[in-house]
C-alpha positions as CSV (number, residue, x, y, z in Angstrom):
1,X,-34.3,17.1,-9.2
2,X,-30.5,17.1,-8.0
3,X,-31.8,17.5,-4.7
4,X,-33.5,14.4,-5.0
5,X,-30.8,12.8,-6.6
6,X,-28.5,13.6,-3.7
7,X,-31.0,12.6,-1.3
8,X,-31.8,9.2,-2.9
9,X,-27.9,8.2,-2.9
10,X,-28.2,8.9,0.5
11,X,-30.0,6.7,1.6
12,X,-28.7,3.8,-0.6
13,X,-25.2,4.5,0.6
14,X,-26.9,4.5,4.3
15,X,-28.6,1.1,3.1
16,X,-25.9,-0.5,1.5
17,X,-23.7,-0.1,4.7
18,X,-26.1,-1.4,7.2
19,X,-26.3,-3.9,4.9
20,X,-22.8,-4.7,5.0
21,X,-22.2,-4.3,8.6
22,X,-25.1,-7.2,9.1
23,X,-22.9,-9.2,6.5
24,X,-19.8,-8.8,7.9
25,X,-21.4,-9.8,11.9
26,X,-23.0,-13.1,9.8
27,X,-19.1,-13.8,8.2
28,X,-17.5,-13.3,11.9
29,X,-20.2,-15.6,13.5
30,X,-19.3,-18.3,10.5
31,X,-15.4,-17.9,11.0
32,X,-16.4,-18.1,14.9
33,X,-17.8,-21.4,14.2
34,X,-15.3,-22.8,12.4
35,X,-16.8,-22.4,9.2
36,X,-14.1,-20.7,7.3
37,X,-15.0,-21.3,3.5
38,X,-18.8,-20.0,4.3
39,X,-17.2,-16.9,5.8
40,X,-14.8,-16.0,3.3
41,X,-18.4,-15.7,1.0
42,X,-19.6,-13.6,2.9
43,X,-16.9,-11.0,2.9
44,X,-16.2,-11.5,-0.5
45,X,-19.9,-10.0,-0.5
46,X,-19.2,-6.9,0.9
47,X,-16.1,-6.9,-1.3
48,X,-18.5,-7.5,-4.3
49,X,-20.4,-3.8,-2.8
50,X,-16.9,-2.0,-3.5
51,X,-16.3,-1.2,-0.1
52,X,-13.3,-2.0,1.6
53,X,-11.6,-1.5,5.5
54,X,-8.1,-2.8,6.6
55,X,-10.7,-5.2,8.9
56,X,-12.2,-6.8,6.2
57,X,-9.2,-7.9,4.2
58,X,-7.6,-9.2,7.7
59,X,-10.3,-11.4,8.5
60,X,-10.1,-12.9,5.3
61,X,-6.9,-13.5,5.5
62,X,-7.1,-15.3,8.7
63,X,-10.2,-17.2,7.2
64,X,-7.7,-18.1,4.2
65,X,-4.8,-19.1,6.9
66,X,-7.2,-21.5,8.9
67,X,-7.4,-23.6,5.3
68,X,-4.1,-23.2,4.8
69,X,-4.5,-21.1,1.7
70,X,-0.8,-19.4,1.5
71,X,-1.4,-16.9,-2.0
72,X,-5.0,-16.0,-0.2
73,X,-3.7,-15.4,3.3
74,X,-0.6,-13.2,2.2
75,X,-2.5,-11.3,-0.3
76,X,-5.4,-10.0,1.9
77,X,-2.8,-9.3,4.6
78,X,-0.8,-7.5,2.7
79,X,-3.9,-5.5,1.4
80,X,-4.8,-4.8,4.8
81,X,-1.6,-3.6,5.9
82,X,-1.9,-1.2,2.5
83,X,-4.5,0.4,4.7
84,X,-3.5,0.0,8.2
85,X,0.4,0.1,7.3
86,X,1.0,0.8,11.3
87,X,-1.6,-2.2,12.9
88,X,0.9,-5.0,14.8
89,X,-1.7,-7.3,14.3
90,X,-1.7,-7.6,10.8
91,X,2.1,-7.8,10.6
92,X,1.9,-10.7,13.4
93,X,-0.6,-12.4,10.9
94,X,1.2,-11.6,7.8
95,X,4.7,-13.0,9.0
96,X,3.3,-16.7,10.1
97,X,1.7,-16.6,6.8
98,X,4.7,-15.9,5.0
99,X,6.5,-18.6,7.2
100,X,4.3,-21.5,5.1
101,X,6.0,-20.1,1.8
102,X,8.5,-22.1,0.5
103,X,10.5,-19.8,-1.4
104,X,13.8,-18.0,1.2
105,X,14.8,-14.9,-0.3
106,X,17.2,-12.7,0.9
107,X,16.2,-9.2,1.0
108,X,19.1,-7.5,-0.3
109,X,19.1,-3.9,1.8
110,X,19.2,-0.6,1.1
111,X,22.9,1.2,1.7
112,X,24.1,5.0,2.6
113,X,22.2,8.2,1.0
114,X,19.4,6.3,-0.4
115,X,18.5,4.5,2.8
116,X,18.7,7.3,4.9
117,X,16.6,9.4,2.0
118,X,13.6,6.5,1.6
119,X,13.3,5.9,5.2
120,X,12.6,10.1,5.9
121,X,10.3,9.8,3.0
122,X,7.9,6.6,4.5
123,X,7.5,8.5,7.2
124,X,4.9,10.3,5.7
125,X,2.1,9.5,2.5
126,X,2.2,12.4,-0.4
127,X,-0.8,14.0,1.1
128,X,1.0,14.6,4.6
129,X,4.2,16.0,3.1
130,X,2.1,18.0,0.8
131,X,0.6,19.6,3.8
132,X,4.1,20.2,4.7
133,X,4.8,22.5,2.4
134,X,1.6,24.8,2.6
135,X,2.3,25.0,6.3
136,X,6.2,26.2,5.5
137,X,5.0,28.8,2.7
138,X,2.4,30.2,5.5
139,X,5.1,30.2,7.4
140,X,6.8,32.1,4.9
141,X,4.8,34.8,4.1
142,X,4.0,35.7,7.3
143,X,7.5,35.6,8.8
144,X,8.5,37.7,5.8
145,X,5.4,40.2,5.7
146,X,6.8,40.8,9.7
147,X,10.0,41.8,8.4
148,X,8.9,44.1,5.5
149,X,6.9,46.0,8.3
150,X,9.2,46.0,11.7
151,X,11.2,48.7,12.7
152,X,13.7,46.8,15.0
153,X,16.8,45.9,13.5
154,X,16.6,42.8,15.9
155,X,12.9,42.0,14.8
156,X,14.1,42.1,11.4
157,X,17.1,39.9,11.4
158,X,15.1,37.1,13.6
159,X,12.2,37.3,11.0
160,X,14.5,37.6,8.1
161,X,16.5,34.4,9.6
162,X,12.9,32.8,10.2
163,X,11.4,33.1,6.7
164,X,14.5,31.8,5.1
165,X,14.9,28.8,7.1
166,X,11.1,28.0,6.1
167,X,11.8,28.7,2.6
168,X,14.4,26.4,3.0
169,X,12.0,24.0,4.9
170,X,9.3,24.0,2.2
171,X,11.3,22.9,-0.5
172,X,13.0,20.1,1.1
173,X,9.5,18.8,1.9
174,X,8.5,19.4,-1.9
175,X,11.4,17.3,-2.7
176,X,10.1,14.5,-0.2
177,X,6.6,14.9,-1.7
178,X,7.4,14.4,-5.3
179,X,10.0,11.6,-4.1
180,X,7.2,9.6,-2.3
181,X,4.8,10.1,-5.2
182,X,7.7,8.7,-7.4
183,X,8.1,5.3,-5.1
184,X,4.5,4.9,-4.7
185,X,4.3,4.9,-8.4
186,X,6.9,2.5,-9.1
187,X,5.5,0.2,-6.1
188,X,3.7,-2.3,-8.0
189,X,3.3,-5.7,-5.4
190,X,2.0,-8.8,-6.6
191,X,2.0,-12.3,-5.0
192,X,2.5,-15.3,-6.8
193,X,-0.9,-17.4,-6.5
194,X,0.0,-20.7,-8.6
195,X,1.5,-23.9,-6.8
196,X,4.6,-23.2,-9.1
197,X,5.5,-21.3,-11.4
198,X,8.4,-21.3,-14.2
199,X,10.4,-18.0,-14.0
200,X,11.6,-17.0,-17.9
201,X,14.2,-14.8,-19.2
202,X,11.7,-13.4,-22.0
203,X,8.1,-13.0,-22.4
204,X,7.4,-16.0,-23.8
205,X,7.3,-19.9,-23.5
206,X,9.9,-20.9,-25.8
207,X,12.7,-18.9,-24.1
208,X,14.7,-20.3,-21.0
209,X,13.8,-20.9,-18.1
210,X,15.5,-18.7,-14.8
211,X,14.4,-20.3,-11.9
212,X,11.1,-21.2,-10.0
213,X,8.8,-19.6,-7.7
214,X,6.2,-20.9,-5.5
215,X,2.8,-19.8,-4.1
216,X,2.7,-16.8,-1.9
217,X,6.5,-15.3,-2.9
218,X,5.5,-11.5,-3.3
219,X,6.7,-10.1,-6.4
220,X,7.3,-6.5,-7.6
221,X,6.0,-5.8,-11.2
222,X,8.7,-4.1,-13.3
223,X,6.9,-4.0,-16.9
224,X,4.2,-5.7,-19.4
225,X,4.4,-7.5,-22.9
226,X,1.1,-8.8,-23.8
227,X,0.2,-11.6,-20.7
228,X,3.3,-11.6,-19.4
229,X,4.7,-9.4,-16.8
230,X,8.8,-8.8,-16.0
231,X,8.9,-9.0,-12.1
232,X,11.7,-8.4,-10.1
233,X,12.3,-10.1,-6.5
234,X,13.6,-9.1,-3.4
235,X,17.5,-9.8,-3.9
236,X,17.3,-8.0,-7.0
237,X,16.6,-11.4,-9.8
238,X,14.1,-10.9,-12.6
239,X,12.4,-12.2,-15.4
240,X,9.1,-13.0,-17.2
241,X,5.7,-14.8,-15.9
242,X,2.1,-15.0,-17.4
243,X,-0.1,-12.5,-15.9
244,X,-2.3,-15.1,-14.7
245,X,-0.1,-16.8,-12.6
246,X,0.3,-13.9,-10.4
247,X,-2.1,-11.2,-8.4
248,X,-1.4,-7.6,-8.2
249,X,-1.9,-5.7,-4.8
């Protein structure tokens, strides 16, 4: 009866993505013909199916840029780059999308130890500094089981030296794992999808307002009260919008 099961997923998993990949050709063909509402539909279809591709979200976001749809545009580019963090072409898009924004904030950068310490940790996701590790403590053990069992005092001290060094290597690369882990969990994007929006210094509508942002301004979310959410902008300001009036990535 599993069997079947299995089998009969299959072949609805097969379906559903032929079905798709027609969809998406009949969404290209409308964006190629200038039809740019009709074709965000369509993806939004095969969006609708739970399936996702850095592809998908960028041709949406170009369908959104040719109507001039800023919040759109910038969100789907930035969830494409989420998945293709590396692909030119979406940071191309994603930058002449960003220049219709009206908001200019400064992006206040990162100084000393804990630039140097964030950049060497981007350069890999969790998984791939995971895998790090396991090589290292492979390296390890057999480096060290070498040692136990040579007989040249040479052999020995290079093996010895060897091991120790990987030892050494493995847990710097935990550290960078668990590091990563921490920032991806504290990374919590949103863009700002209303026209304007009234920035407040607590989460609620009788308390003062801070200052105003506008469509499209990406926003990181620092915590939640009910439907409001504390975000916190590039150089370093913060305070209190509704939930609706922003879009988490």
């Amino acid at each position: 009866m599993k069997q079947l099961l299995y089998i009969l997923s299959f072949l609805f998993s097969v379906g559903l993505m032929a079905q798709n990949t027609a969809v998406f050709e009949q969404a290209n063909a409308l964006y190629n013909a200038g039809k740019y509402g009709d074709a965000i539909d369509k993806y939004k279809t095969i969006l609708d199916t739970k399936n996702h591709s850095a592809e998908l979200y960028f041709n949406l976001g170009n369908a959104h840029y040719k109507l001039n749809n800023i919040a759109p545009s910038i969100y789907y580019y930035e969830k494409a780059l989420q998945l293709a963090p590396n692909d030119q072409d979406i940071k191309n898009n994603l930058a002449f999308a960003q220049n219709m924004t009206i908001d200019a904030i400064e992006v206040v950068p990162e100084a000393g130890l804990s630039k140097i310490v964030n950049n060497a940790t981007n350069r890999m996701e969790f998984d791939g500094w995971a895998k790090v590790s396991i090589g290292f403590v492979f390296c390890f053990v057999i480096l060290f089981l070498i040692y136990y069992f040579a007989y040249s005092s040479l052999r020995k001290r290079l093996t010895f030296l060897g091991s120790l060094v990987s030892l050494i290597l493995m847990c710097v690369s935990l550290l960078f794992a668990f590091h990563k882990f921490n920032l991806d969990k504290k990374d919590k994007p949103a863009i700002v999808f209303a026209k304007e929006i009234l920035v407040k210094n607590a989460p609620n509508n009788r308390s003062d307002e801070s200052f105003r942002l506008h469509e499209g301004t990406k926003v990181q979310v620092l915590d939640t009260v009910s439907n409001w959410r504390k975000i916190k902008l590039q150089d370093g300001k913060t305070g209190w919008v509704s939930s609706e009036d922003i879009k988490a990535l």
